[in-house]
py3Dmol code that shows the C-alpha trace and the ligand (Angstrom):
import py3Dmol

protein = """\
ATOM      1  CA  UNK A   1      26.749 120.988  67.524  1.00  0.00           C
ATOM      2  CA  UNK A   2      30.136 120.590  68.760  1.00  0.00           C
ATOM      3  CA  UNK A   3      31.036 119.206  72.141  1.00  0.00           C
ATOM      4  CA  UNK A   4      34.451 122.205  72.612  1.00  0.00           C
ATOM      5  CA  UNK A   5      34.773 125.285  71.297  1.00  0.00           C
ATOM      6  CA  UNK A   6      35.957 125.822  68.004  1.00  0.00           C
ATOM      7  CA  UNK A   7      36.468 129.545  67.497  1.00  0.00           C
ATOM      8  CA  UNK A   8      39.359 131.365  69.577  1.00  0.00           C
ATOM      9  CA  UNK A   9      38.103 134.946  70.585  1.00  0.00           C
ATOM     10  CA  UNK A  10      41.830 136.235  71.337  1.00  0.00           C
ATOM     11  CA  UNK A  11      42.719 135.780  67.482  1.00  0.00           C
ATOM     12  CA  UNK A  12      40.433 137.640  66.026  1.00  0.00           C
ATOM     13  CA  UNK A  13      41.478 140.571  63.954  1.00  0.00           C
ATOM     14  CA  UNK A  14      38.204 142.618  63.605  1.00  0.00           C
ATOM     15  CA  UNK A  15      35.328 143.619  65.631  1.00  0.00           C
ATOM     16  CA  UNK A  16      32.769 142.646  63.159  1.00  0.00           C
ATOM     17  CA  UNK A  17      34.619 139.402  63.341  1.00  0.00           C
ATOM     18  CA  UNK A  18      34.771 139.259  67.022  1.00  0.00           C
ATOM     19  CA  UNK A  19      30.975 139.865  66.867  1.00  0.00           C
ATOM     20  CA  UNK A  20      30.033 136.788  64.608  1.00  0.00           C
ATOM     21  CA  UNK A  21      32.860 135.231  66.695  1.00  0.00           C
ATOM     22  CA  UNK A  22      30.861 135.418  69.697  1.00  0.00           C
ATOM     23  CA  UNK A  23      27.390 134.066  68.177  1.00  0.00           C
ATOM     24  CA  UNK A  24      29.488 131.061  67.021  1.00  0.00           C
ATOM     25  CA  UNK A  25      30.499 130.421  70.280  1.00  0.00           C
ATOM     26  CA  UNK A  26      27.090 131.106  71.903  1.00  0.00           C
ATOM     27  CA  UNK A  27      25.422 128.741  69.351  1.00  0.00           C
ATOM     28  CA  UNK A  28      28.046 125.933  69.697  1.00  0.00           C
ATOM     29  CA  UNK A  29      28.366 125.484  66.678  1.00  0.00           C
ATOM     30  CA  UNK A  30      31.553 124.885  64.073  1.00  0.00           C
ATOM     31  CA  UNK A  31      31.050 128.055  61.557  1.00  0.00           C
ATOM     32  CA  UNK A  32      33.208 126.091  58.777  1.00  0.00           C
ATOM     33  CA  UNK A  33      31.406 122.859  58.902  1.00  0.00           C
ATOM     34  CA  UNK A  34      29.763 122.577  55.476  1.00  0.00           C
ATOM     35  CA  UNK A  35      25.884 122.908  57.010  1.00  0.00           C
ATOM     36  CA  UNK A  36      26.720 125.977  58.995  1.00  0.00           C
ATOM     37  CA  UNK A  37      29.069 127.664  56.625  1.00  0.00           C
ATOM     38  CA  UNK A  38      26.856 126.825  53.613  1.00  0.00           C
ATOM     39  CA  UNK A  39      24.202 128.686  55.909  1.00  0.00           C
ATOM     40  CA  UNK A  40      26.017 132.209  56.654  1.00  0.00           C
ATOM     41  CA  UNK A  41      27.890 132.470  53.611  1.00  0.00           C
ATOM     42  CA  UNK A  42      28.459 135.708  52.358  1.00  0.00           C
ATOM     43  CA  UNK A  43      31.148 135.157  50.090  1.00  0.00           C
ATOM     44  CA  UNK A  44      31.107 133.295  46.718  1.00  0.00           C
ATOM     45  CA  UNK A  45      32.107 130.047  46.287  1.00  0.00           C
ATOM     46  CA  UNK A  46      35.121 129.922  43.781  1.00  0.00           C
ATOM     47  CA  UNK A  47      35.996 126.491  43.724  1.00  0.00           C
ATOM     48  CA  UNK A  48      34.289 123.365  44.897  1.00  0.00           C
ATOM     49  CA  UNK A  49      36.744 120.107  45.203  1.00  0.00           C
ATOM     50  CA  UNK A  50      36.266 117.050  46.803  1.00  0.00           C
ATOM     51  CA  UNK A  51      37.854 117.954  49.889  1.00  0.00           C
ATOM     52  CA  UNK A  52      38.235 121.854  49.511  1.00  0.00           C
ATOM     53  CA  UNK A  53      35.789 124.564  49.166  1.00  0.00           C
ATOM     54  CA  UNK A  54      37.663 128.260  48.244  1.00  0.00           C
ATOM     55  CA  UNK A  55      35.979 131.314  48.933  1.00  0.00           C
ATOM     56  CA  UNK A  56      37.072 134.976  49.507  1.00  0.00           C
ATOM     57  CA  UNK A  57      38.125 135.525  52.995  1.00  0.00           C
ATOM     58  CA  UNK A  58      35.235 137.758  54.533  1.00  0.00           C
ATOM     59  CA  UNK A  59      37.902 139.732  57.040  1.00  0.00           C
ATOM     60  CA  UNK A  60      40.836 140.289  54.094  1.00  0.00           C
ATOM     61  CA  UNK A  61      44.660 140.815  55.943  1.00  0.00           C
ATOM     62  CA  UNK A  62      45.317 145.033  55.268  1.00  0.00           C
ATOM     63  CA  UNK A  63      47.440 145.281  51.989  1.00  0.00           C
ATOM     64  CA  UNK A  64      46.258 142.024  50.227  1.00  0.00           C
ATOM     65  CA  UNK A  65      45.257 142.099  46.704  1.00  0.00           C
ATOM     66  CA  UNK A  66      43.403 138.701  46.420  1.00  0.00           C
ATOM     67  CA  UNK A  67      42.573 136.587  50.329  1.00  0.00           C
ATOM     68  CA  UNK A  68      41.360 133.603  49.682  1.00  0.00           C
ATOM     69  CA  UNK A  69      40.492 130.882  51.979  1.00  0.00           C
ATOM     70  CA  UNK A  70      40.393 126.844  51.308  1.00  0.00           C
ATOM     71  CA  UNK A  71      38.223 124.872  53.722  1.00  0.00           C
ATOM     72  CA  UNK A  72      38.464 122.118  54.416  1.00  0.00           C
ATOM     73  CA  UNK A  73      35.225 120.161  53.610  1.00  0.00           C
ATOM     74  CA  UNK A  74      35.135 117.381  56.648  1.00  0.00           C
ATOM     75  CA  UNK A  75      35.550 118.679  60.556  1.00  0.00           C
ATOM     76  CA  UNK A  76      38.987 118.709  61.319  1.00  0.00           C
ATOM     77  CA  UNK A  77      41.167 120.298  63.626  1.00  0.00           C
ATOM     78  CA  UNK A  78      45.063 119.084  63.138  1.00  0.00           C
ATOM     79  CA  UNK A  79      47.261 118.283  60.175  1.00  0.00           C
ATOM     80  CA  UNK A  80      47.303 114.598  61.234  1.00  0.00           C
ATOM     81  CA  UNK A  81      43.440 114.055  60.312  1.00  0.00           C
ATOM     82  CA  UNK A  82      43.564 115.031  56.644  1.00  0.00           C
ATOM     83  CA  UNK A  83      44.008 112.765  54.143  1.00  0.00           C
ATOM     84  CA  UNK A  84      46.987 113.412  52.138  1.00  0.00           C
ATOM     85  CA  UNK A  85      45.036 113.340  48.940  1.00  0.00           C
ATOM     86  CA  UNK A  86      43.881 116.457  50.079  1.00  0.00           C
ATOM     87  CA  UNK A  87      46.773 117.958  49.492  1.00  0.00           C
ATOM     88  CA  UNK A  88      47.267 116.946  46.137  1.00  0.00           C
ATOM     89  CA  UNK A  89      43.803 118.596  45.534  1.00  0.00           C
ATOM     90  CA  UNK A  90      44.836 122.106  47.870  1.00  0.00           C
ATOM     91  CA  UNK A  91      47.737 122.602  45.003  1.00  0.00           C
ATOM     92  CA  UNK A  92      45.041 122.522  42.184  1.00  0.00           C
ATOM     93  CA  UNK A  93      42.697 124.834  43.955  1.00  0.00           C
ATOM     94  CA  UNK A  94      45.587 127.233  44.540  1.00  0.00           C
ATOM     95  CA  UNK A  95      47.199 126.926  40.435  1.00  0.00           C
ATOM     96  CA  UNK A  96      43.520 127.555  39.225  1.00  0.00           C
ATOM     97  CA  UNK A  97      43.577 130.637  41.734  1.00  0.00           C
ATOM     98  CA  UNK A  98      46.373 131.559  40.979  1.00  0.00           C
ATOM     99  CA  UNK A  99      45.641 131.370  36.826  1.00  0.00           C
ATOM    100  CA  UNK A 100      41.600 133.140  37.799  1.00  0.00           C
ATOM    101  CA  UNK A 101      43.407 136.022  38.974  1.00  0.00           C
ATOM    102  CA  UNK A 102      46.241 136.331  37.698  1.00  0.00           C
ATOM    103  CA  UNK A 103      48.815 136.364  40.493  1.00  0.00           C
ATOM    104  CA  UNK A 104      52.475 137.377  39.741  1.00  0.00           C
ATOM    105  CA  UNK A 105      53.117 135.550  43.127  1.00  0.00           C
ATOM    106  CA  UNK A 106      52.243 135.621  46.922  1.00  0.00           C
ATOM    107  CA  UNK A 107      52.252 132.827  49.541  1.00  0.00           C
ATOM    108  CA  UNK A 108      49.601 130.376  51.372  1.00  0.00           C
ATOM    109  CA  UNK A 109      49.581 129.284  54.844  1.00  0.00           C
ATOM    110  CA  UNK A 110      47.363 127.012  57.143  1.00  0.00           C
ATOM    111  CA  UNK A 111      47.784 126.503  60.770  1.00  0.00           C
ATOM    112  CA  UNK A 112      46.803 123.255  62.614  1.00  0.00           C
ATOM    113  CA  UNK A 113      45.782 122.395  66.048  1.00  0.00           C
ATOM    114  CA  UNK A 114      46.394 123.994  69.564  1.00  0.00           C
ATOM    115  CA  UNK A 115      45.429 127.848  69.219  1.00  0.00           C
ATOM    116  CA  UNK A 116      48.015 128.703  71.558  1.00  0.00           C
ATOM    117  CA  UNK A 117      50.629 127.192  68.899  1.00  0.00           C
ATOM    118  CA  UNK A 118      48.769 128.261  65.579  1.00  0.00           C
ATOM    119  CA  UNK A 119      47.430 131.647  66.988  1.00  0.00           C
ATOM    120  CA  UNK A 120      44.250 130.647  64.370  1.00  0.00           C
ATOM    121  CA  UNK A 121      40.741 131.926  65.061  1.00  0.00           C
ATOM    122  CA  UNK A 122      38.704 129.407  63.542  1.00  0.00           C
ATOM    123  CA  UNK A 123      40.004 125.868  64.318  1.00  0.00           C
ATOM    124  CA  UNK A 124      38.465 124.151  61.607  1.00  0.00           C
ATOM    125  CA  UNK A 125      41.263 123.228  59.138  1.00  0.00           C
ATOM    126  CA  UNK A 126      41.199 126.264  56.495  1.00  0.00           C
ATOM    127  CA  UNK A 127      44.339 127.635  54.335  1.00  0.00           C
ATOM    128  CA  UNK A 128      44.764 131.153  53.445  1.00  0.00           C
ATOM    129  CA  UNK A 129      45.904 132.031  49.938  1.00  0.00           C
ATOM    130  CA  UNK A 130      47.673 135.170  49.608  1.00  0.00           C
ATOM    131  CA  UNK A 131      49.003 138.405  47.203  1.00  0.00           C
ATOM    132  CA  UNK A 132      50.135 141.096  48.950  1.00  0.00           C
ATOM    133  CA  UNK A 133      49.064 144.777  47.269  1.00  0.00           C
ATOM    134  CA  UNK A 134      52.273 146.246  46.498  1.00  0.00           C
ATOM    135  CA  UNK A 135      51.052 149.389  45.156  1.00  0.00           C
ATOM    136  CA  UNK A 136      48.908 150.399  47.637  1.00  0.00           C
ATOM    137  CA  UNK A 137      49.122 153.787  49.108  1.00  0.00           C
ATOM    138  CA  UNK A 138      49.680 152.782  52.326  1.00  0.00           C
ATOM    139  CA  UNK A 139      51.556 149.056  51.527  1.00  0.00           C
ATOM    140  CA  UNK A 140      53.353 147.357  54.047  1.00  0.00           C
ATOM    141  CA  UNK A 141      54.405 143.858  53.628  1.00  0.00           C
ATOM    142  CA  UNK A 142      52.052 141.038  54.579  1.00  0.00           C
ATOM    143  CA  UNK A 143      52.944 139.094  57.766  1.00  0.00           C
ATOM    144  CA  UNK A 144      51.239 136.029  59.130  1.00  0.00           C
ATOM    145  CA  UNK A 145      51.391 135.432  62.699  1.00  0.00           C
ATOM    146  CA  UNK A 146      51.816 131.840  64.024  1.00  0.00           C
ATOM    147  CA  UNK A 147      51.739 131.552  67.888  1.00  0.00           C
ATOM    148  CA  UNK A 148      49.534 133.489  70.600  1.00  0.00           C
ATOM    149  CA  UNK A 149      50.222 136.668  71.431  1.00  0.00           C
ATOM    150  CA  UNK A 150      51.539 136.624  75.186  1.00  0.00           C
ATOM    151  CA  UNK A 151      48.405 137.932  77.905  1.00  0.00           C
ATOM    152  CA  UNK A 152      49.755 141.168  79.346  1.00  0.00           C
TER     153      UNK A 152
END
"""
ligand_1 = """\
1
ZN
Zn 34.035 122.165 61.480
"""
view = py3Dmol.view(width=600, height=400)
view.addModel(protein, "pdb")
view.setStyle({"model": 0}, {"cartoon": {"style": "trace"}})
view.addModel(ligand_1, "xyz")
view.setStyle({"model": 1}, {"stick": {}})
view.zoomTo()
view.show()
């Protein structure tokens, strides 16, 4: 259990999403804690570090080729509460993604902290590992939002 919520139900991106969203919240619990993620995962493990576990991102950003996601293995919430090894480690699990599936190139992102500032949906420190599908049909480029989106 956590004692505040963790999930932010104005980022999410799909309704399925917003659904498990709102069971997360309900149950109070942190769904990328290593107990409860290991529980409800649905997508295969790809690499498992000592401080990172890599996965495919269940809800994949429209016109991405590969979405991966790097979790961060303890609870935390802000930049300032990982251990700087960890990055070290985040670079490996992104060259051997990178090599696994062959990616010409792309980008990776993780927000931190306040959801208001990092417009995340899970607060749980995760990155997001990136190649946009440039020859899909319907392609547009890739953006990542950082930041809320103002309440109308
Ligand atoms: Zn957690």
């Amino acid at each position: 259990m956590v004692d505040k919520p963790v999930v932010d139900l104005d980022n999410y991106r799909e309704p399925e999403q917003l659904e498990v969203m709102q069971q997360i919240q309900k149950d109070g619990v942190c769904p990328f804690c290593m107990d409860e993620f290991t529980k409800h995962q649905t997508e295969e493990t790809l690499f498992d570090g000592k401080y990172w576990l890599l996965t495919y991102n269940r809800w994949p950003y429209k016109n991405t080729k590969v979405h991966l996601l790097a979790i961060y293995k303890e609870h935390a919430e802000h930049i300032l509460e990982v251990e700087p090894a960890a990055g070290a480690e985040l670079i490996e699990v992104f060259q051997w993604a990178s090599t696994h599936f062959t990616v010409p190139g792309g980008g990776f992102v993780m927000r931190f902290g306040d959801t208001n500032y990092s417009a995340g949906s899970v607060q749980h420190l995760h990155a997001q590992f990136i190649q946009p599908d440039i020859d899909a049909a319907t392609y547009e480029p890739v953006r990542v939002k950082l930041g809320k989106s103002r309440k109308e």
